[in-house]
N, C-alpha and C positions, 0 to 999 in steps of 0.2 A: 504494500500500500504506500504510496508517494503522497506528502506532505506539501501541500501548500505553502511556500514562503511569501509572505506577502511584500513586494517591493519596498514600502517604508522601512522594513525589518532589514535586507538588506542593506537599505541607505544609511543607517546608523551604523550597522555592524564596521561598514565600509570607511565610515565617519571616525570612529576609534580605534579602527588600529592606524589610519592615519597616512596620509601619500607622501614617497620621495621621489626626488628630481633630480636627477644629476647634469650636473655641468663641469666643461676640463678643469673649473675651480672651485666649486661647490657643491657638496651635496644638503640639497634642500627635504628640509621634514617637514608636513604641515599636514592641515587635518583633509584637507581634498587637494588633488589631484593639478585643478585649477590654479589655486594660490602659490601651490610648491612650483609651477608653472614659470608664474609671473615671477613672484619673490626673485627665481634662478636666475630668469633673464636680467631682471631690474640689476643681481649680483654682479653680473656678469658685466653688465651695461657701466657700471659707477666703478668699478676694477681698474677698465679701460678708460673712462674719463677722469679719474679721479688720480692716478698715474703720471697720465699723461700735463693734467695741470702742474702738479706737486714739482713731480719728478723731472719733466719734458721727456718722456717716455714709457711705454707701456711696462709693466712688469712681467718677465718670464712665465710662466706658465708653473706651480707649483706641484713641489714633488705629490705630494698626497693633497685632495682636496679637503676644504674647509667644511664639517660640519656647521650646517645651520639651520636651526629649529626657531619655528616661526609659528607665536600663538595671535592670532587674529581676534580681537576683545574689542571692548567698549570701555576698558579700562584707558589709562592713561598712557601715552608711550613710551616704551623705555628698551633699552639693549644691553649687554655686554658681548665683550668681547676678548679672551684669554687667551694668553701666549705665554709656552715655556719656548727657554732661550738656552742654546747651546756655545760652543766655540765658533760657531760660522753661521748664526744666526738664529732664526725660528725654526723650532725643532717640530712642532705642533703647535696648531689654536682652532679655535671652537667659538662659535657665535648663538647667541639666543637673541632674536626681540620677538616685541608683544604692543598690541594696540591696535588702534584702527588702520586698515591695510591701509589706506591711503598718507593716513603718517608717516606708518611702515616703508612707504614705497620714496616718498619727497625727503624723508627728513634723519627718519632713524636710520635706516638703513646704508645711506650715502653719510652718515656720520662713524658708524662701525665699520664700515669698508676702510675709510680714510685711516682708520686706525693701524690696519694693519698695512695699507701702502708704509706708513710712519714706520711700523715693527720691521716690516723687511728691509724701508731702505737702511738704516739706522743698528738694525743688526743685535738690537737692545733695547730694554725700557727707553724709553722717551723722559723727558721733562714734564711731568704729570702737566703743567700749566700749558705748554707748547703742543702736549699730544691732545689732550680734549678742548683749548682754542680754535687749535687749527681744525679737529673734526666738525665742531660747531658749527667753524668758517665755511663747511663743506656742504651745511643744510642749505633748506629754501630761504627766501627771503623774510617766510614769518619769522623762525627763528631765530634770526642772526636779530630782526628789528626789536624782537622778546628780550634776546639776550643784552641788548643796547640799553633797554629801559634800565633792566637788571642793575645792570652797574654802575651808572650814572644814580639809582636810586643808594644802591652800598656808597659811593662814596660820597653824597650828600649828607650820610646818618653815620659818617665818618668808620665803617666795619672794614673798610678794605683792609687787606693784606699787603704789608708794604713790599712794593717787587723785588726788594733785594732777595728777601725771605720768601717771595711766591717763588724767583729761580732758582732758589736752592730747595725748595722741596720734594723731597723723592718720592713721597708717602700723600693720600687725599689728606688733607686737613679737617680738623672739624667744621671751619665754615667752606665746606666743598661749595655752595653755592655762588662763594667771593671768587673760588678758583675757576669753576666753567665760564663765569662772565668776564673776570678779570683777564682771566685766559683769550676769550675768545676777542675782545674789545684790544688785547694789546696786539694779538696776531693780527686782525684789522689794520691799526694801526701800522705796522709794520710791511704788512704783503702791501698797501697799497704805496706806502713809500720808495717800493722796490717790485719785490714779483714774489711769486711762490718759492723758485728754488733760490735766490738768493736769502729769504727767510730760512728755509730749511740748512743752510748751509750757516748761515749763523747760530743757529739752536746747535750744529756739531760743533762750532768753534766754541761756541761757551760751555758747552759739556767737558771739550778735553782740556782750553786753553786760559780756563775763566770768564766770567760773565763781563768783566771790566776790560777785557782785551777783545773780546770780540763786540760789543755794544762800538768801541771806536775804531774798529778796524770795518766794522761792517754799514755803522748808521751814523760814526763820524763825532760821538758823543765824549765827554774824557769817562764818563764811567755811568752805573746803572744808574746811580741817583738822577744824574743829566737827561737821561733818556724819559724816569719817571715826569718828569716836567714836562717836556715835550709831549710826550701821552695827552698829560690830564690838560695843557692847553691844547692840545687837538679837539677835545672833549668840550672843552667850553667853547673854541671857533664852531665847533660845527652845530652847535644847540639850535635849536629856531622856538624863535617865541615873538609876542608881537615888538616892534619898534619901542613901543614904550616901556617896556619891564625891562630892567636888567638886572643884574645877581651878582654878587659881591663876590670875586675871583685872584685875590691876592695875598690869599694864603696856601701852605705848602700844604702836601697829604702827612697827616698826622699818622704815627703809632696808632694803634688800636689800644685802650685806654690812657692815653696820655690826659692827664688829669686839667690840661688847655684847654684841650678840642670842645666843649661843651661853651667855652668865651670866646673860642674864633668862627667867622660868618662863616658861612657855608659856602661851598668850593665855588656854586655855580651851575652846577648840572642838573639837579632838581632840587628845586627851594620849595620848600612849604611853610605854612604858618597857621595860625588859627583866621588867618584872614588871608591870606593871597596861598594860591598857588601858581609856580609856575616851573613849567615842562618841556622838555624838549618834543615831546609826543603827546597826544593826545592817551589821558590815563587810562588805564588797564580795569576793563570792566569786571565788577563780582566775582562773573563766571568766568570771564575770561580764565584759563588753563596758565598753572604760572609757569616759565622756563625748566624743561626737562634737564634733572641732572642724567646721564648716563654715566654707563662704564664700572668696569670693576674692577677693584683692589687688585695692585700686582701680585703674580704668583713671589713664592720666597725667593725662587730661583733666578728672578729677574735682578740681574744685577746691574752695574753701573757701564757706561757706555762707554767702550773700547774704540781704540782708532783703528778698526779693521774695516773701514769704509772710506772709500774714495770720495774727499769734499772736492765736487765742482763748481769751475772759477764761477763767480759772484757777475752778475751782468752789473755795468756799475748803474751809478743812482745820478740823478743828474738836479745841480751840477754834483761833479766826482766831487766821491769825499775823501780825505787822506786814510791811507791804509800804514799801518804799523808793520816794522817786522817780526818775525817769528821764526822760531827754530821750528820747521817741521820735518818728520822720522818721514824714515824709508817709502813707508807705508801710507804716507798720504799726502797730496796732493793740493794746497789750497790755488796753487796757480796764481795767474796776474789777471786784473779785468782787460777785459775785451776793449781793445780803443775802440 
């Protein structure tokens, strides 16, 4: 006697164990067939763009491909993405996100990919502020405008993290949320003063050769304090608000509890009061969804960034700005800029 399966029963059963996608760099899990579909190609698609900005070229084609497990919700969105590291780079990594595919597909996902273009070129942990900026730098437009408000509103209620201390951080911080925006707002700043890979080529040089040797050898500054100024007046040139307001901008970025900052005006970037406010953007509604943190905690094995990568020459900045000398090993390469 033959049983009746009724199609719906199928459809579920089909639903839970859950479809995979392969691609020559990903293999995709998701709960149909469709999504694992899209997700691979979207993968596959931001690999190659995402490379090729960064980098100025595509990256090789990986020994094994990248697990990535993809939960489609109505939740909020979010990803990580883990890498263990070897002597000659990424041994393995593994990706998850989760949210509405359409986040999934613009925002999270071309945030997680970037990460690991960073992991491969770099061959090591990243600069936690440098790796999840520059991801950030990698979403849609909502994001990055999210992430703008973000930290124009930390450095008005004085919480930022002062950059010396944001570039030496190896580890998330407890105000992870100063690091994604601070992160992302100074990589901003930086890629548009230059380009992608001369950014990235500066994030090696301050990893191996100091933060205070490459800030002047790359953006022309005597050290990181100099840079931070520049930042936060970029921050106050580009605010828009009407002709008539303007906001008190002639103090420096304080410590986080310096027992001052409570008697000095406010930087400038978002002022409020019990009677005025005033924004660079129109405020952030109720519901509005606040800036996704991602990413997650390095493994232990992730250690400090070695010069086993070839830094290529810097496209200069115009006008050129003075470059220092430097002893550099065998092994790498900073070269001279391009007349």
């Amino acid at each position: 006697m033959h049983k009746r399966v009724m199609p719906w029963l199928v459809l579920i059963a089909g639903l839970s164990m859950g479809a995979e996608f392969r691609t020559p760099n990903f293999i995709v899990i998701a709960a149909n067939p469709q999504v694992a579909q899209q997700i691979g190609q979207w993968a596959e698609h931001y690999r190659k763009e995402k490379a090729t900005l960064w980098l100025g070229r595509e990256m090789p084609a990986w020994p094994q491909p990248c697990p990535l497990r993809v939960t489609v919700s109505m939740d909020g969105p979010s990803g990580a993405t883990e890498f263990t590291f070897g002597s000659y780079g990424v041994t393995s990594q593994k990706m998850q996100i989760q949210g509405p595919l359409d986040r999934l597909i613009h925002s999270v996902l071309p945030h997680e990919v970037t990460h690991t273009v960073f992991a491969h070129h770099f061959k090591s942990a990243v600069p936690r502020w440098a790796d999840e900026g520059g991801s950030v730098f990698s979403e849609d437009d909502a994001e990055r405008e999210r992430h703008d408000k973000v930290v124009r509103s930390i450095l008005n209620q004085r919480q930022q993290i002062p950059m010396r201390t944001l570039f030496g951080l190896k580890e998330y911080p407890p105000q992870v949320m100063c690091l994604y925006a601070q992160g992302f707002s100074i990589c901003d700043f930086l890629v548009k003063r230059s380009n992608r890979q001369h950014f990235l080529n500066f994030v090696g040089a301050g990893m191996y050769y100091g933060w205070d040797s490459a800030v002047k050898s790359y953006y022309g500054h005597n050290n990181v304090e100099e840079l931070e100024q520049a930042w936060l007046q970029h921050l106050r040139d580009t605010k828009k608000q009407p002709p008539a307001q303007f906001a008190a901008n002639t103090t420096t970025s304080p410590i986080p509890g310096n027992a001052q900052a409570a008697a000095q005006p406010t930087l400038g970037f978002v002022e409020t009061s019990s009677k005025t406010v005033r924004m660079t953007v129109p405020p952030v509604q109720p519901l509005d969804p606040p800036a996704v943190i991602r990413g997650a905690m390095p493994a232990p094995s992730q250690g400090a960034w070695q010069p086993n990568v070839r830094l290529e020459s810097p496209v200069p900045l115009a006008p050129p700005l003075p470059r220092i000398p430097a002893y550099v090993p065998d092994d790498i390469r900073l070269g001279q800029p391009r007349p």
